[in-house]
C-alpha positions in Angstrom: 0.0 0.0 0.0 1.4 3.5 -0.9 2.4 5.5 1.9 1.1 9.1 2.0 4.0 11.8 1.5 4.3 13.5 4.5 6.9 14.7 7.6 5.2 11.8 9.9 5.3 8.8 7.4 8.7 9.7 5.6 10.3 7.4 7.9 8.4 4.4 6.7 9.5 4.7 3.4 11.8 2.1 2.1 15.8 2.9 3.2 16.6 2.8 -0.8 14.5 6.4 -0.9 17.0 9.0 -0.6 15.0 11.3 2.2 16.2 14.5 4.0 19.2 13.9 6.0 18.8 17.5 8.2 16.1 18.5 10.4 13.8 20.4 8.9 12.3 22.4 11.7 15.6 24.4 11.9 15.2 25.3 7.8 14.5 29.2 7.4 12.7 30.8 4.4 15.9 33.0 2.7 14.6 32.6 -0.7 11.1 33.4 -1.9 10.4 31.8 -5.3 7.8 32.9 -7.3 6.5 30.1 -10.4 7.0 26.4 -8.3 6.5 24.3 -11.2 8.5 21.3 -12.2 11.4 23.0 -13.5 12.2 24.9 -10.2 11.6 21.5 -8.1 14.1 19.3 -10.1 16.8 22.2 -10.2 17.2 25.2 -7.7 15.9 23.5 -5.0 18.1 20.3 -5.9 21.0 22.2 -5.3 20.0 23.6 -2.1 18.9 20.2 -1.0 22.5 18.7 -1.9 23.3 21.6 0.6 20.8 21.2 3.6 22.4 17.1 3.3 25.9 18.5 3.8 24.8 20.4 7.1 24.7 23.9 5.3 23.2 27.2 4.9 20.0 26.0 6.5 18.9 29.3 6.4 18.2 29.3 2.9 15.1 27.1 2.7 12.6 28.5 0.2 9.3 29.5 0.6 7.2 29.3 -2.8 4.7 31.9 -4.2 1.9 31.0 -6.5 0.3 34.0 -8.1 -1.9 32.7 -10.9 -5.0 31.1 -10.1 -4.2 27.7 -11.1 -1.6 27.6 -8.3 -4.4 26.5 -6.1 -3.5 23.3 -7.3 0.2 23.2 -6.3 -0.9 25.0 -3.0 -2.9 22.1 -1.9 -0.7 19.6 -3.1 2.5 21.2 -1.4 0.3 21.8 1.6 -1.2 18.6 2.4 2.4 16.7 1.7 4.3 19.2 3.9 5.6 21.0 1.3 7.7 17.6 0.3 7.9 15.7 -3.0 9.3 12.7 -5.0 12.2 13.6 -7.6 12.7 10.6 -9.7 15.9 11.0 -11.8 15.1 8.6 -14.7 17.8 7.3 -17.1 18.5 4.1 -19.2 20.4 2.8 -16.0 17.1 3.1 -13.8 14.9 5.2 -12.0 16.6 6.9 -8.9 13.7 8.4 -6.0 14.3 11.2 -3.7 12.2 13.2 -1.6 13.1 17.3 -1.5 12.4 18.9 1.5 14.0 22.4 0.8 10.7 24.0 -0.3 9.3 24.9 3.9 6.5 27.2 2.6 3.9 28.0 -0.1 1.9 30.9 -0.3 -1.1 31.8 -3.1 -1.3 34.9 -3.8 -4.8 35.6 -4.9 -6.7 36.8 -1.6 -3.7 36.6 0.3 -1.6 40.0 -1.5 -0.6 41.2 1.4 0.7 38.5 3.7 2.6 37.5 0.2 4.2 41.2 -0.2 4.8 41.0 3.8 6.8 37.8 2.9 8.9 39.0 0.5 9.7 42.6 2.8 10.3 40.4 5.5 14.6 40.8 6.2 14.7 37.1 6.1 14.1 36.9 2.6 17.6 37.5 0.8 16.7 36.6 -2.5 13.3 36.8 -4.5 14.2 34.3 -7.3 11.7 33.8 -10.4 11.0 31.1 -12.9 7.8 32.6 -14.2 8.8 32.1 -17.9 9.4 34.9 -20.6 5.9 36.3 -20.6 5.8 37.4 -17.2 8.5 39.8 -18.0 6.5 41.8 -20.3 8.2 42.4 -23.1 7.0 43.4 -26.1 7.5 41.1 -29.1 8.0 43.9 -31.1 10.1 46.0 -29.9 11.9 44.3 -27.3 11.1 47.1 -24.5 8.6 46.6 -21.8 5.5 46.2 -22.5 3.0 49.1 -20.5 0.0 48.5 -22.2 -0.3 44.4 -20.8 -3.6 44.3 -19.1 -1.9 42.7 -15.6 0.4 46.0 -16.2 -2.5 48.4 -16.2 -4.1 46.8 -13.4 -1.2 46.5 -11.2 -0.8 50.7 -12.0 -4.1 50.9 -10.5 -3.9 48.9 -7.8 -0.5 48.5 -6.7 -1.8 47.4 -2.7 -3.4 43.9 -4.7 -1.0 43.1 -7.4 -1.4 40.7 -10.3 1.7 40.5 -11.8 5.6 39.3 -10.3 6.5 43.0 -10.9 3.5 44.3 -9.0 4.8 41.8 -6.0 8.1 43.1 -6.6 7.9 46.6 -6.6 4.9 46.2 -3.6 8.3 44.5 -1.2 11.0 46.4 -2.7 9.2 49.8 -2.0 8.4 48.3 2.0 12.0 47.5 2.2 12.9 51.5 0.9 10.6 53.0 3.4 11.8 51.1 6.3 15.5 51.9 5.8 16.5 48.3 5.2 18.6 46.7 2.2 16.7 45.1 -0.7 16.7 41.9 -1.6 18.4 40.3 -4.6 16.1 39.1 -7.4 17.5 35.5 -9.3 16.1 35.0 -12.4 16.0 31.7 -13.2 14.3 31.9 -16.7 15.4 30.4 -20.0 16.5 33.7 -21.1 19.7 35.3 -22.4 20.7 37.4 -20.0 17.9 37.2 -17.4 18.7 38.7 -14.6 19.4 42.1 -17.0 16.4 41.5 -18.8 14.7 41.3 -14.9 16.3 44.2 -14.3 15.0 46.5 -17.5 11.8 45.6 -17.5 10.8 46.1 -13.5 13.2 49.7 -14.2 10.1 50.1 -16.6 7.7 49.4 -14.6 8.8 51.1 -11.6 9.5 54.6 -13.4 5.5 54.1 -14.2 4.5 53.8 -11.2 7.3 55.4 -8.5 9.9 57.0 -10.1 11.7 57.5 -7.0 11.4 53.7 -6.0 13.0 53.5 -9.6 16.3 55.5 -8.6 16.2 53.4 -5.6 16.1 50.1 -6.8 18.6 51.0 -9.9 21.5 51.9 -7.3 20.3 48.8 -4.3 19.3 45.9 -6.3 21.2 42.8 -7.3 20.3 41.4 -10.5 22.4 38.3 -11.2 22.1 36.8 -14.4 22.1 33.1 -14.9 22.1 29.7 -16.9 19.9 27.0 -16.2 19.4 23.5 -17.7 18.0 20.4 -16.6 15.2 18.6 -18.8 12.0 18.6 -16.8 8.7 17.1 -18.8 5.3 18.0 -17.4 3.7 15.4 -14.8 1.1 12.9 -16.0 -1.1 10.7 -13.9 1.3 8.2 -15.4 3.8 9.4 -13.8 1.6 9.4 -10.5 0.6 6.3 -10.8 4.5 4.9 -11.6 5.8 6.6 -8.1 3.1 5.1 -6.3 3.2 1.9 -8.0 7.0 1.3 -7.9 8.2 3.0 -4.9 5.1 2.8 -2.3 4.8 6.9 -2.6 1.6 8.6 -3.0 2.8 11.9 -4.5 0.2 14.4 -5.7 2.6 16.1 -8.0 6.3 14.1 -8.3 8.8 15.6 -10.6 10.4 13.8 -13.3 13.7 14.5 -14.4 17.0 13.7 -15.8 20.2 13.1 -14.1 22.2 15.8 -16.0 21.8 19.5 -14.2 23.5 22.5 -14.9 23.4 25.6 -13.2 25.9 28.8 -14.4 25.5 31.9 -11.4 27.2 35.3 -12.0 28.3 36.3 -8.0 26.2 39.1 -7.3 24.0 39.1 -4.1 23.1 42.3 -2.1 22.6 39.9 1.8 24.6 36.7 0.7 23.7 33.3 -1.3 23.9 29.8 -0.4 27.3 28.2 -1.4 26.0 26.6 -4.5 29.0 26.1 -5.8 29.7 23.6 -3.2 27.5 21.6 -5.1 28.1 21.6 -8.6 27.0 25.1 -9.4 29.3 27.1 -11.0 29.7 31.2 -10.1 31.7 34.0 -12.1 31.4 36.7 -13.2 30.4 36.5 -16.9 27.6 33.9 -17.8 27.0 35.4 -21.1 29.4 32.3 -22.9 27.4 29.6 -21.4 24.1 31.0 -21.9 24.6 31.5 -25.8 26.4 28.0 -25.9 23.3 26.3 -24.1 20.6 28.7 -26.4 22.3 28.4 -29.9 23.2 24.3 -29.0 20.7 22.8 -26.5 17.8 25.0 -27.2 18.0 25.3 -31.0 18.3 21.2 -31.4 15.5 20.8 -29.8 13.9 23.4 -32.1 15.5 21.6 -34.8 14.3 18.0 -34.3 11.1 18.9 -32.8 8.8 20.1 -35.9 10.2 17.6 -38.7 9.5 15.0 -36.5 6.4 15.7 -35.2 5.5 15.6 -39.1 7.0 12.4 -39.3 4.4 10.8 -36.3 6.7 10.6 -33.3 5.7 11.6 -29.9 8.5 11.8 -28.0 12.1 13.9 -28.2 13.6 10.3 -27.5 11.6 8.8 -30.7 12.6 11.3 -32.6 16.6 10.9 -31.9 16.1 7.4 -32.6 15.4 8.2 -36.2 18.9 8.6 -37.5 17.5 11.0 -40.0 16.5 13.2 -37.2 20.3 12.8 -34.9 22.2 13.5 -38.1 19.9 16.9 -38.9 20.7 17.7 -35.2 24.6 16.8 -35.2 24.7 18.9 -38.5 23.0 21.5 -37.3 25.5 21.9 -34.6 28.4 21.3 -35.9 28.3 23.3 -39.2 26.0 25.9 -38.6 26.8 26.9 -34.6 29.7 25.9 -33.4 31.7 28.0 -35.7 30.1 31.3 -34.2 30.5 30.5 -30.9 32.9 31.9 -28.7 35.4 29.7 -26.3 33.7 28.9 -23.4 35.4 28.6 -19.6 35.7 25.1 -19.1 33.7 24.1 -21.4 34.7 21.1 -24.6 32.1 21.8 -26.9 32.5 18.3 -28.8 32.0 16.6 -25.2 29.1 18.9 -24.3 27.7 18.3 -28.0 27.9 14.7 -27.2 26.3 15.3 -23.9 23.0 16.5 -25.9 22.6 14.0 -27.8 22.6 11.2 -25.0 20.3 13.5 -23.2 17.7 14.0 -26.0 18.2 10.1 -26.4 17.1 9.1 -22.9 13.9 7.1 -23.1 13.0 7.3 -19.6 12.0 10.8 -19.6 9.6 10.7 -22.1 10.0 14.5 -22.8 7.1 15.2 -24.9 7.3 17.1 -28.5 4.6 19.1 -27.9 6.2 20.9 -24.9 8.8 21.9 -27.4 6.5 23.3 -30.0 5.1 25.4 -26.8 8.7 27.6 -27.7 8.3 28.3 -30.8 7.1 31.7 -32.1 8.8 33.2 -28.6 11.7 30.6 -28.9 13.0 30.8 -32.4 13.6 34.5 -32.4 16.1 33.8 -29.7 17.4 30.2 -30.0 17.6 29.7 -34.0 17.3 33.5 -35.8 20.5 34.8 -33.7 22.8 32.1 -35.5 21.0 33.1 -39.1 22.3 36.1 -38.5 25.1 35.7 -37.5 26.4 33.8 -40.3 24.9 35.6 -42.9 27.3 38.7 -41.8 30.0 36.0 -41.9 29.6 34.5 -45.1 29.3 31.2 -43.1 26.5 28.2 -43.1 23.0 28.6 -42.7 21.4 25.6 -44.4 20.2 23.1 -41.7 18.7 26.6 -39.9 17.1 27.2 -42.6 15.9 24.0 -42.8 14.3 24.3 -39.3 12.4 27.4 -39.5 10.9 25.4 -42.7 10.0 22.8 -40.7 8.7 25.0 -38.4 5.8 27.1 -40.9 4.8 23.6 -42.5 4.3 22.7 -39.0 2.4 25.3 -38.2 0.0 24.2 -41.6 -1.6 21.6 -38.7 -1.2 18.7 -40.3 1.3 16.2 -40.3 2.5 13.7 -42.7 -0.6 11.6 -42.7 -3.1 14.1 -42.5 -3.5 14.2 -38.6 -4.3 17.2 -36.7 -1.3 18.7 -34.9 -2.1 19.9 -31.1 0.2 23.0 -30.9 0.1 24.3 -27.4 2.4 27.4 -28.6 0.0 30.7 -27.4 0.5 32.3 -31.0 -0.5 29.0 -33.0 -4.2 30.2 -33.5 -3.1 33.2 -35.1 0.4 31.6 -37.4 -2.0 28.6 -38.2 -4.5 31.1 -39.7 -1.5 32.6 -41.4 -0.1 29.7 -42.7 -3.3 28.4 -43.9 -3.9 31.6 -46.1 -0.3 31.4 -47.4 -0.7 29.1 -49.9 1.9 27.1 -49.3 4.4 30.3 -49.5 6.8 31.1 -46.2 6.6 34.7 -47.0 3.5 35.9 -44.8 5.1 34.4 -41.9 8.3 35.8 -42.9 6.7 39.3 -42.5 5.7 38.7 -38.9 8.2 41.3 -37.6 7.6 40.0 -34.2 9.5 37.0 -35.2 12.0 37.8 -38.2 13.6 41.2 -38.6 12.6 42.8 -41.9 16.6 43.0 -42.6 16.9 38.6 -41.9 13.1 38.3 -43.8 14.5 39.9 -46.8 18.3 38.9 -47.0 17.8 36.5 -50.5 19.9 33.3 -49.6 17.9 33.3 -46.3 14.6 33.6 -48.0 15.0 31.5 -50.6 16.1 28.3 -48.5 13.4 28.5 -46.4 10.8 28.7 -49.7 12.8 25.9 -51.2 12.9 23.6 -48.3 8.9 24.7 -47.6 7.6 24.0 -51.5 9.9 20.3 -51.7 7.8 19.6 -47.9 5.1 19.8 -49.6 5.7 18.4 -52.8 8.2 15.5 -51.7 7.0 15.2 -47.6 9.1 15.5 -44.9 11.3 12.0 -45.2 12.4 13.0 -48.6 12.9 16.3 -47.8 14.7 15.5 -44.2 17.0 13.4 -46.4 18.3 15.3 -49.1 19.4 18.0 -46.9 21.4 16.0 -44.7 23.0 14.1 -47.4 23.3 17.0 -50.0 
């Protein structure tokens, strides 16, 4: 019989579990996370658990926010299990359990704004750290500056004592903390965005000059901003995977994380009231994460771009699927090696051919089951940043862009809605009714997408070589499929 998660029947569970190894009563709330989903339970709070083993920096428990009203349902769930839950690290070798306890607190925000902004201005909260993914930084797709006219924006203007928005939290806590005389907190972003903890920076600066300039100067000469790279694989939970934690290991988990044993986790050293030492751990701090992040972007990031939309119009399901279509691993090993890695700079650290390597194993790894679809969630928002920068780049360099050019193909006949066979495509990306109208209308051309400024720059949309691969590769998916098409370009 499965044994309720909980701080009174963790000790029944079987010795093989890894459990917490520290008592959690003496854990403190230094960080405030707002966005505890998945991602942020297989990775920030990992590390801080590897910690809290080791007998250190107890102090720097976290204590999550859920502001959106679908956080009811991790609220309950983190509630009613203590605020503990099952990581199963899954991998060809076997599935490893192990309960996190580093997460102490949860707090939903709706109905409960101030107790949340009391939190945050509370001196022991050091750091406010965020994975609330790139739309809740408001920025215009456009134009690349803040974006006033969001509706949560305009709200939050009006009502700045019951906030909607991260930055409405934010600015709420930061402004207690200036009238009160006491130093701000640092805010982490832990986003999959180049440069996040700038792009946190310029956006609230925005924001703040709206509605307190003077809290604006404040916060521009106090606050920390440390950028950062993350990276662990983290798929969505299923009932499946519910079912498989209570099924194999005896543990009734209302929300278990799946993940996979790689983690990586790149910190620039910039804290206002101190950090935990990460690094003691396998996080890594300097002072420049700029290298790794467009490594992990332009490689990681842009493969998974790459293999996602050809294969999802070939019938697979899975990333995992897809890499064992050697079709497929040889697009993705092209892609890298002949139209990235020339552009990137040397990285600290880093071999490039191991880490390349390193990818491909990972995007192999059956056990996670990463799902396609959560791919295509990425892509009007993701190719701008994780495939278009490398077009670019070697355009003005003279250098390869055929694979790339290749993917954002891929990418518009995806975006037709129907794959090889005919079957309807579920695209979860928040832009697909809109690009699928587009593309429907286009007849069969790539241009109208091509003109979505949001997306391609009008210099990229009209430079000829670019333009013309992506029609050519777009008319011979259509007229040859995707196998045939797939093919020729990686043996061409």
């Amino acid at each position: 019989m499965a044994i309720k998660l909980n701080e009174i029947n963790i000790g029944l569970l079987s010795k093989d579990i890894k459990a917490p190894q520290y008592e959690r009563s003496k854990v403190g709330q230094g960080i405030v996370h707002i966005g505890v989903g998945g991602f942020h339970r297989a990775h920030q709070t990992v590390y801080t658990e590897d910690l809290f083993d080791q007998g250190e920096d107890l102090q720097w428990g976290f204590c999550g926010i859920g502001l959106l009203e679908h956080d009811i349902k991790m609220r309950d769930v983190m509630q009613a299990q203590n605020h503990l839950y099952t990581l199963l690290v899954r991998s060809v070798a076997g599935d490893v359990p192990r309960i996190v306890g580093s997460i102490v607190n949860y707090l939903f925000a709706p109905g409960n704004e101030n107790a949340v902004i009391e939190k945050m201005a509370d001196m022991e909260t050091k750091i406010v750290s965020l994975t609330i993914t790139e739309g809740g930084y408001y920025i215009h797709s456009g134009t690349g500056q803040f974006d006033s006219s969001h509706p949560d924006i305009q709200y939050d203007l009006e009502h700045s004592e019951k906030p909607k928005s991260s930055f409405g939290y934010l600015l709420a806590a930061l402004n207690l903390r200036r009238l009160r005389g006491q130093v701000p907190f640092t805010i982490m972003s832990c986003d999959n965005i180049q440069g996040n903890g700038s792009v946190a920076r310029k956006m609230l600066l925005s924001f703040a000059q709206l509605s307190n300039p003077e809290l604006a100067t404040w916060i521009a000469a106090n606050v920390a901003f440390p950028n950062s790279m993350v990276d662990r694989i983290t798929p969505a939970t299923t009932d499946e995977q519910r079912d498989l934690v209570r099924e194999k290991f005896g543990i009734d988990d209302g929300w278990p994380v799946m993940t996979e044993p790689f983690k990586q986790w790149v910190i620039e050293d910039h804290f206002t009231l101190g950090r935990p030492a990460w690094e003691k751990v396998g996080a890594q701090m300097t002072a420049d994460v700029l290298p790794y992040e467009v490594m992990k972007l332009r490689l990681l990031n842009a493969a998974h771009q790459a293999l996602c939309y050809v294969a999802i119009l070939l019938g697979y399901e899975f990333v995992h699927e897809a890499m064992g279509d050697a079709d497929i691993s040889k697009l993705v090993t092209l892609m890298m090696d002949v139209d990235v890695t020339p552009i990137l700079a040397e990285v600290p650290g880093v071999d490039l051919s191991a880490y390349k390597k390193t990818l491909i194993e990972r995007f192999a790894n059956p056990a996670i089951g990463d799902q396609l679809s959560r791919i295509g969630i990425y892509g009007s928002t993701g190719i701008p940043k994780f495939v278009l920068p490398s077009i670019e780049e070697q355009l003005r360099r003279g250098g390869s862009i055929k694979f790339l050019s290749f993917v954002i193909a891929s990418w518009i006949r995806y975006l037709d809605g129907k794959d090889e066979k005919g079957k309807t495509i579920t695209m979860k990306d928040p832009n697909a009714p809109k690009l699928h109208a587009i593309a429907i209308k286009s007849n069969k051309s790539a241009a109208p997408l091509l003109e979505l400024r949001e997306i391609f720059s009008e210099d990229l949309a009209n430079a000829p070589l670019f333009k013309n691969m992506v029609e050519k590769y777009l008319s011979d998916f259509y007229e040859k499929g995707a196998r045939a098409t797939l093919r020729e370009t990686i043996t061409g």
